[in-house]
C-alpha positions as CSV (number, residue, x, y, z in Angstrom):
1,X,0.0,0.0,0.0
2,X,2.9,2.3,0.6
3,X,4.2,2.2,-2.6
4,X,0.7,2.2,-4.3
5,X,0.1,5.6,-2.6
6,X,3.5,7.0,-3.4
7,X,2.9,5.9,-6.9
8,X,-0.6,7.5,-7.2
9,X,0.1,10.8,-5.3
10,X,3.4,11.3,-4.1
11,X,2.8,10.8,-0.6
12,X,3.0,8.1,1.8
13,X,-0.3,8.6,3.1
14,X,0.4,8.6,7.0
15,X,2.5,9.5,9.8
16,X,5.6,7.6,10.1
17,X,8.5,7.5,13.2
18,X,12.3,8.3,11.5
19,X,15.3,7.4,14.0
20,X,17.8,10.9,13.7
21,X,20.9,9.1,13.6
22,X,22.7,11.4,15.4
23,X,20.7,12.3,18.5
24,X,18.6,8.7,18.1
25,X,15.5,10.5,18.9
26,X,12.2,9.3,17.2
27,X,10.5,11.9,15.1
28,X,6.5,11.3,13.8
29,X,7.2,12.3,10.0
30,X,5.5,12.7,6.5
31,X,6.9,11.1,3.2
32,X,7.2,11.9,0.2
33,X,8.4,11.1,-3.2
34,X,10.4,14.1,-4.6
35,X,8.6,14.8,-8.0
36,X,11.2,16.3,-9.9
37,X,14.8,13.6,-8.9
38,X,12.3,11.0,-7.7
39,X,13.8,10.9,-4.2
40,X,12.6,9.6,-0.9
41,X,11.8,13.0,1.4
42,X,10.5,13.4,4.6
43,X,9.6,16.7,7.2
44,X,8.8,16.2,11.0
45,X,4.8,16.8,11.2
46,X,6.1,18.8,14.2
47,X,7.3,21.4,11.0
48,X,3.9,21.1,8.9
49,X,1.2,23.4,9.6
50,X,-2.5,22.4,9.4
51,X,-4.6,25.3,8.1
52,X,-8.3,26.1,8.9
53,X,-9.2,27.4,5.9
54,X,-8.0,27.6,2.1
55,X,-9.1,30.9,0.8
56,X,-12.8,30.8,1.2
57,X,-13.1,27.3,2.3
58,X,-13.2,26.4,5.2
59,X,-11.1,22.8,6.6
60,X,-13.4,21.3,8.9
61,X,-12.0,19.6,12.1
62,X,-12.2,16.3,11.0
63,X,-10.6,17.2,7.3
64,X,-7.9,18.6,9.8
65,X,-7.5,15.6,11.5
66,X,-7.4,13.8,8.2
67,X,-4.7,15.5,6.8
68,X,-2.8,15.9,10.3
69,X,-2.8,12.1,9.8
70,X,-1.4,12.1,6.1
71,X,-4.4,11.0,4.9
72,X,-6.1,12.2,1.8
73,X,-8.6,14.0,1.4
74,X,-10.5,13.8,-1.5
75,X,-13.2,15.6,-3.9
76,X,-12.5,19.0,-1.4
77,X,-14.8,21.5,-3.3
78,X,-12.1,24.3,-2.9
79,X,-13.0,28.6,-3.4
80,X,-10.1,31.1,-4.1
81,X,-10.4,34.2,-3.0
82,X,-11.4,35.0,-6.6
83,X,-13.9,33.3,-6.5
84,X,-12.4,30.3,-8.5
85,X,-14.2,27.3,-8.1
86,X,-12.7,24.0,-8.6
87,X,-12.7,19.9,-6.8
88,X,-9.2,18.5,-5.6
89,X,-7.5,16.3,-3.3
90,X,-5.8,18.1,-0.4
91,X,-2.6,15.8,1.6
92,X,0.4,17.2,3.6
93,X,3.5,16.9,0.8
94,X,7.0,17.1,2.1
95,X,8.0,19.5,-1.0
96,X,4.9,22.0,-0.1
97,X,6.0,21.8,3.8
98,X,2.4,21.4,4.1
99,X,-0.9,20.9,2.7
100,X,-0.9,20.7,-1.3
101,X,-3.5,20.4,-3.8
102,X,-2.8,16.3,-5.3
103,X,-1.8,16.8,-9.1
104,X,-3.9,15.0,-11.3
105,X,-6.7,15.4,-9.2
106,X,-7.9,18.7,-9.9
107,X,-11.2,19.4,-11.7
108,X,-14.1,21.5,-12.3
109,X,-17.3,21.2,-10.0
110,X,-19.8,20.8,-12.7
111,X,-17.7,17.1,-13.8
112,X,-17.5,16.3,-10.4
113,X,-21.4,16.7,-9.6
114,X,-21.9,14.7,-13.2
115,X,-19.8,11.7,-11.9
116,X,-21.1,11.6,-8.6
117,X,-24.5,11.6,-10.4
118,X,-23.5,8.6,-12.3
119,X,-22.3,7.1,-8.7
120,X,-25.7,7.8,-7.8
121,X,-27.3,6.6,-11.0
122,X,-25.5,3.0,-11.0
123,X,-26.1,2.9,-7.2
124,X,-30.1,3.3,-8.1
125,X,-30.0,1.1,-10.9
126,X,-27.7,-1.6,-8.5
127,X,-30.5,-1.1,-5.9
128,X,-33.7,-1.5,-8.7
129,X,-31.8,-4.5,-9.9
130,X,-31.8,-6.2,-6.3
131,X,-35.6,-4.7,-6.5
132,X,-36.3,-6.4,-9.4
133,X,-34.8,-9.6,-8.7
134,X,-36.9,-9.4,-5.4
135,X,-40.4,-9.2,-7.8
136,X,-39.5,-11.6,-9.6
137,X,-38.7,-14.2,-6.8
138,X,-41.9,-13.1,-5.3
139,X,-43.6,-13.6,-8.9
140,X,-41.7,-16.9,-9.4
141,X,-44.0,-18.1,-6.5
142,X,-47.2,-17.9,-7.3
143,X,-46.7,-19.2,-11.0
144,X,-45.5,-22.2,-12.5
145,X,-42.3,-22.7,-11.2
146,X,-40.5,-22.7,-8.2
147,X,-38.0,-20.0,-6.3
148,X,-35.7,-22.0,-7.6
149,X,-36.7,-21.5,-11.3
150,X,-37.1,-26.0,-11.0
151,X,-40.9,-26.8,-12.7
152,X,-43.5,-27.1,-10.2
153,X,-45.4,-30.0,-10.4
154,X,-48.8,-29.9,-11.5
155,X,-51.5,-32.9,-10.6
156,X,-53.9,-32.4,-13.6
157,X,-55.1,-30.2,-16.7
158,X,-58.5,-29.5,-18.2
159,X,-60.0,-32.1,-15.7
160,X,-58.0,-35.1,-16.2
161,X,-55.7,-36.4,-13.6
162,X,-52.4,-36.8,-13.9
163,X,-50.4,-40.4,-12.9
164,X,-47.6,-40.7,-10.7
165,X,-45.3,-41.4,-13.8
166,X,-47.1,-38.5,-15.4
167,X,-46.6,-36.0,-12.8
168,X,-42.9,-37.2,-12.7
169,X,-42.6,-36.9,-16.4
170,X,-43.5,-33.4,-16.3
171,X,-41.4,-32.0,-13.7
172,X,-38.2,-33.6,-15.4
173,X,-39.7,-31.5,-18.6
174,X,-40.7,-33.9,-20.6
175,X,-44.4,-34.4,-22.5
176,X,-47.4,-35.9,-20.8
177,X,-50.1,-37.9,-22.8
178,X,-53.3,-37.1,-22.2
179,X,-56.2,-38.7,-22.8
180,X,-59.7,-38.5,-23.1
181,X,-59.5,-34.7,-22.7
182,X,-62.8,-32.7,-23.2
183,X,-62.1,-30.5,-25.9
184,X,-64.8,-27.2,-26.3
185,X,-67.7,-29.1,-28.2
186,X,-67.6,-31.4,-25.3
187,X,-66.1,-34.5,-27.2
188,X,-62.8,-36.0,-25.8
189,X,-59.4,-35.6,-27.7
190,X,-56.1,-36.7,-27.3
191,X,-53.3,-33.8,-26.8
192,X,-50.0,-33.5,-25.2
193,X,-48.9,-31.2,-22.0
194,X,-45.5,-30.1,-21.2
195,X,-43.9,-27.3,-19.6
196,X,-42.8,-24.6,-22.2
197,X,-39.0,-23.1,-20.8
198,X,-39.0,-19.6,-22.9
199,X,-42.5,-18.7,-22.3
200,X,-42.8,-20.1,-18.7
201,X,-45.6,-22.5,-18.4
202,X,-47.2,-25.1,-19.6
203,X,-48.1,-25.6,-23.4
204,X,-50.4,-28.0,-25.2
205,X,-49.3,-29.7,-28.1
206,X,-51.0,-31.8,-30.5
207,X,-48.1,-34.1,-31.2
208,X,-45.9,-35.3,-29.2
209,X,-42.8,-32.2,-28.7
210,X,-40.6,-34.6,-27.6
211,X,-40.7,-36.8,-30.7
212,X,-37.6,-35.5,-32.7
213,X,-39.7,-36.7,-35.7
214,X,-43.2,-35.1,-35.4
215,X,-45.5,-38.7,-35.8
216,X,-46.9,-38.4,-32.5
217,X,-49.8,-40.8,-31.7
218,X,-52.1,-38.8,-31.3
219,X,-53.1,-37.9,-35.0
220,X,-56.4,-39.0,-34.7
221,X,-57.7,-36.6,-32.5
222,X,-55.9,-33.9,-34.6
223,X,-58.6,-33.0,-36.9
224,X,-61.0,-33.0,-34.2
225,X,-59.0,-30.6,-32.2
226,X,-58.7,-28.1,-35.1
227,X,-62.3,-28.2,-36.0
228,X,-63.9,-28.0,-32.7
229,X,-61.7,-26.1,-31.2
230,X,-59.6,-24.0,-34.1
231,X,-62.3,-23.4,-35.9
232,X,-60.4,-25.0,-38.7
233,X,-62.0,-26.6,-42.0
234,X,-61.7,-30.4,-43.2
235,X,-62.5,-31.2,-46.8
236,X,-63.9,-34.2,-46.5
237,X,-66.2,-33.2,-43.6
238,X,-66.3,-29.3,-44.4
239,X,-70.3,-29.5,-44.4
240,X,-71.3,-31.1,-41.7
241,X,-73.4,-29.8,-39.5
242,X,-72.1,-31.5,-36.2
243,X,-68.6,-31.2,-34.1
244,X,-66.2,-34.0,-34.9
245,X,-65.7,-36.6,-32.4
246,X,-62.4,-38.6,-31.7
247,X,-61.0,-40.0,-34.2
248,X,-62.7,-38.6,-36.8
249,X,-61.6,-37.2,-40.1
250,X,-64.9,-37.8,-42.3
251,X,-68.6,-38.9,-42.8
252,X,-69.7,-41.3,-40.0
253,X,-73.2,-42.4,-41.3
254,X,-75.4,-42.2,-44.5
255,X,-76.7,-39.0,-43.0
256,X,-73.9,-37.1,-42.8
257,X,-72.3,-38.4,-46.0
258,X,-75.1,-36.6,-47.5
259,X,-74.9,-33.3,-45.9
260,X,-71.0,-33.7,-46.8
261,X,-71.9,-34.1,-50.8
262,X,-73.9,-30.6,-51.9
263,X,-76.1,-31.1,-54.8
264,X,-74.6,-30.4,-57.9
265,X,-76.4,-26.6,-59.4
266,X,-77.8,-27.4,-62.1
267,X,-77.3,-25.2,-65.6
268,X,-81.5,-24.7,-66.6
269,X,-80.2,-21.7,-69.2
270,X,-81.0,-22.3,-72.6
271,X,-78.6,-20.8,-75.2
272,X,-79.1,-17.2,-75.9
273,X,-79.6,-16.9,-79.8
């Protein structure tokens, strides 16, 4: 730390005991690095004078007792007796025989209030993010997963019960069967449930998401799903007047197989002469 602080300001930063060599008396001393040859120096503290104010400002007791320490004190908003304005770092230097204004350190207060605006700004921000994280923890509980972000398990959807091996399935993320499954019309379907990572929830599927080809087994409750519930059109059973039920993908009966086939319009026109 002592060479740190000599490197950054020239000065040791506190109070230290020097043995005269002649009289071997201890003397409390300050330490500095001599700017200009890059020497060790040093001056009794006895010899350095702590002043109460620096033309308009005043050095409270504490700053005092700061700098009586060699101790730095920084951001000092200093006032000439011009009227000059400016921010600095006051600390006893051995070369000043007394309190010096740090080089390097000196600036205007206008870019001091902006930086300590931006302390304050990523202090805020720092503080909204802890905030924020809070909310979320506190959302996190009362939705579909747990604190700990782990799926929480879920013991049925749209009425049917979930097994053991089901509800195990789901909370290790992977895609529940589900069958028999009342779908709007009131006919049961065949769909799949699992937990959706990006959007946070569960999702319904009508093949099977875990089935890197897409042929899930539950096909034949696929038109029925689209129709009754999509609103979605078949061909083959496009006009019939009553919801599809499982498994079905055209004409059940005689009656419906003529409600499916229009009658053909007939052309009565005669040719125009």
């Amino acid at each position: 730390n002592d060479r740190k602080n000599l490197r950054e300001t020239g000065n040791l930063g506190r109070v230290v005991d020097i043995v005269d060599r002649e009289t071997g008396e201890i003397i409390p001393s300050y330490i500095s690095i001599d700017r200009k040859t890059n020497e060790i120096t040093d001056i009794p503290a006895s010899k350095v004078r702590i002043p109460e104010r620096i033309g308009k400002t005043e050095i409270t007791a504490q700053e005092r007792d700061m700098l009586r320490a060699g101790l730095p004190v920084r951001d000092k908003l200093i006032e000439r007796n011009d009227g000059r304005k400016f921010v600095t770092t006051l600390q006893v230097n051995v070369e000043q025989r007394g309190v010096e204004f740090v080089p390097g350190t000196g600036k205007s207060p206008r870019t001091a209030q902006t930086q300590e605006t931006k302390g304050d700004t990523s202090k805020n921000q720092a503080q909204g993010g802890e905030n924020a994280d809070q909310t979320k923890k506190e959302q996190r509980r009362n939705t579909w997963t747990n604190e700990d972000g782990s799926i929480r398990p879920i013991s049925k959807w749209s009425g049917v019960n979930f097994t053991d091996k089901q509800k195990a399935d789901y909370v290790a993320g992977k895609a529940v069967k589900l069958e028999n499954v009342t779908d709007k019309q009131g006919f049961h379907a065949t769909m799949y449930i699992k937990f959706n990572p990006e959007k946070g929830r569960p999702y319904r599927y009508e093949t099977n998401p875990d089935n890197a080809q897409q042929v899930a087994p539950s096909n034949e409750s696929r038109t029925q799903v689209a129709v009754n519930n999509e609103g979605k059109t078949n061909e083959a059973t496009k006009n019939l007047k009553e919801p599809l039920q499982k498994g079905q993908t055209a004409p059940k009966d005689d009656r419906q197989q003529q409600q499916q086939e229009k009658p053909k319009k007939k052309n009565n026109k005669g040719m125009k002469m």
